[in-house]
C-alpha positions as CSV (number, residue, x, y, z in Angstrom):
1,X,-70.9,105.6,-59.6
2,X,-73.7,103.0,-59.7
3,X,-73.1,100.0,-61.1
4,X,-75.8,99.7,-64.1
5,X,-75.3,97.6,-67.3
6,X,-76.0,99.2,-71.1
7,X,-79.3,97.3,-70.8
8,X,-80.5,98.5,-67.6
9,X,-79.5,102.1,-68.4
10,X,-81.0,101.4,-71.9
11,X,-84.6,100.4,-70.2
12,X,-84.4,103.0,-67.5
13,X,-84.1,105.8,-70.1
14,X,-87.4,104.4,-71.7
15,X,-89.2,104.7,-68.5
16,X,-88.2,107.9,-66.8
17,X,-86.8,109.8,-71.0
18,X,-84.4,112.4,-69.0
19,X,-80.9,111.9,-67.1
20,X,-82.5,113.6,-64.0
21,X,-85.3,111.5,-63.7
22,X,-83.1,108.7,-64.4
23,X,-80.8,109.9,-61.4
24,X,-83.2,110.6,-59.0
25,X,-84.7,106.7,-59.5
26,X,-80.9,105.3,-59.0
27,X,-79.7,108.2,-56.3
28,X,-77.2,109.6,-58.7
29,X,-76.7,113.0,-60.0
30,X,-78.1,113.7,-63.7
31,X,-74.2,114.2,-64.5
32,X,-73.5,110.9,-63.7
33,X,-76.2,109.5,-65.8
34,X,-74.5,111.7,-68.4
35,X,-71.4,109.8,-68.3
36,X,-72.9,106.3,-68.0
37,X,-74.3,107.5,-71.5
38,X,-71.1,108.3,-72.3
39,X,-69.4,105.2,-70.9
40,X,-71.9,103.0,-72.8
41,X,-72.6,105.2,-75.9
42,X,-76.1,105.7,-75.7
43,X,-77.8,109.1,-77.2
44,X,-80.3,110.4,-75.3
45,X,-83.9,110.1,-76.0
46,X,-84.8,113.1,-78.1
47,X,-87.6,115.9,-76.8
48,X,-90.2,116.2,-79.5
49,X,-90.8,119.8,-78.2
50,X,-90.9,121.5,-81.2
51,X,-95.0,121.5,-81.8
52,X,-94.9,123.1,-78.2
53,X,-92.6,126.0,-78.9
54,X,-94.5,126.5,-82.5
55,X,-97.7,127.0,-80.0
56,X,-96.0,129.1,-77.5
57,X,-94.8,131.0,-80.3
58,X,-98.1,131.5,-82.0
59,X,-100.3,132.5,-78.7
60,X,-97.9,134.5,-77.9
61,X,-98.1,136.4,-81.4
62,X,-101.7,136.4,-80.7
63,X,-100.8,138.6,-77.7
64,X,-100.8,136.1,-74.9
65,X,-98.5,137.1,-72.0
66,X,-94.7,135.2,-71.7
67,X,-96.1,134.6,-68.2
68,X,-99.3,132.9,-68.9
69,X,-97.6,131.2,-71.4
70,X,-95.2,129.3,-68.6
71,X,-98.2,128.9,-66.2
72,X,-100.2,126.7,-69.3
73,X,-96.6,124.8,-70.6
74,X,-95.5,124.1,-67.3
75,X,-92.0,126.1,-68.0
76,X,-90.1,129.0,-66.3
77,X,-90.9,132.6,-67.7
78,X,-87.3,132.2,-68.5
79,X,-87.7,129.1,-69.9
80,X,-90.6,130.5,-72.1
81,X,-88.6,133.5,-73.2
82,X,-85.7,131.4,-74.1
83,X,-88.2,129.3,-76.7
84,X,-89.3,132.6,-78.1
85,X,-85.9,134.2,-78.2
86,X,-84.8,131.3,-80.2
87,X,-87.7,130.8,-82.0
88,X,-87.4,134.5,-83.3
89,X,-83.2,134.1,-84.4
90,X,-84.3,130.7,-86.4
91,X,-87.5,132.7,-88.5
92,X,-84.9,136.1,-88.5
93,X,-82.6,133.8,-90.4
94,X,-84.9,132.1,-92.8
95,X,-86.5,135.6,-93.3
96,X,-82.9,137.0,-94.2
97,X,-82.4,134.2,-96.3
98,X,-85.6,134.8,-98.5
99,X,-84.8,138.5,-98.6
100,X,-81.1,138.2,-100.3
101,X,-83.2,135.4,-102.5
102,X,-85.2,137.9,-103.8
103,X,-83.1,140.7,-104.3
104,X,-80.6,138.5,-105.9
105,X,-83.8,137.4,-108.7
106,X,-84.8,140.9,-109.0
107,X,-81.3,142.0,-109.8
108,X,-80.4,139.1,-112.0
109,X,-83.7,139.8,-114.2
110,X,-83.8,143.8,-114.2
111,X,-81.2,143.5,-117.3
112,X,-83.7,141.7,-119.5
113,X,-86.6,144.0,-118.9
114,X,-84.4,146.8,-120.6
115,X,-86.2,147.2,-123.8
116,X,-83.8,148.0,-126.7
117,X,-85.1,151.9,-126.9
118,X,-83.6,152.2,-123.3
119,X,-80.2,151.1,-123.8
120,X,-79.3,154.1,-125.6
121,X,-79.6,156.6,-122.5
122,X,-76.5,158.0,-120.8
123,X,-75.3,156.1,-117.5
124,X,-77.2,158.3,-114.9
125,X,-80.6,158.2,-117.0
126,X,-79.7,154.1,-117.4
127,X,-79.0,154.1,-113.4
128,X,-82.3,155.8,-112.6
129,X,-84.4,153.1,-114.9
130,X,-83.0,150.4,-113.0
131,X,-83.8,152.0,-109.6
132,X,-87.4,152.3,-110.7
133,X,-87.2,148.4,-112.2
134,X,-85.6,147.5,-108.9
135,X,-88.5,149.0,-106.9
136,X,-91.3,148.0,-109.1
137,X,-89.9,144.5,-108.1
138,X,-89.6,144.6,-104.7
């Protein structure tokens, strides 16, 4: 392994940001550079990527093709997919997190829009009024 102080390592990161480039400029694999991280407990400078996937995610809402997409970011059509793929499973969660949100309010609050004439029903006619609350509030 090459012989390269915290320091050095430290100051080469800044100049070349990834363990590849930083490996091709010493001769050594980007595994290596991996483990002199290691070795000398230094994170790796982080990608500030994510205004680039937001973009690649919104042209290609707007119906731009994954391949002209990775021609303009410079990327793989793998690569591209792989942002959108993830993209999609991060906004799937947050969607199914605001869904289970609002069904949970809507549930919680159908009991107090019962008006006291209502209560007096039998347990299928009660049933059927909370249906229709439920989807009045979805």
């Amino acid at each position: 392994m090459a012989r390269v102080t915290r320091e050095e390592l430290l100051t080469l990161q800044e100049v070349h940001k990834t363990d590849a480039a930083v490996g091709t400029f010493l001769g050594i694999s980007r595994q290596a550079v991996h483990q002199l991280r290691s070795k000398f407990i230094v994170t790796p400078i982080k990608r500030k990527s994510e205004p680039r996937n937001l973009e690649i995610q919104q042209e290609y809402q707007n119906g731009v093709p994954g391949t002209e997409l990775a021609r303009r970011y410079n990327l793989s059509v793998s690569q591209t997919y792989r942002i959108l793929g993830e993209m999609k499973k991060s906004l799937d969660g947050q969607e199914k997190t605001r869904t289970m949100s609002t069904v949970r309010t809507s549930v919680i609050e159908i009991p107090h829009t019962v008006s006291n004439d209502q209560s007096n029903r039998t347990g299928s006619e009660h049933s059927e009024t909370i249906e229709e609350l439920v989807s009045q509030k979805l």
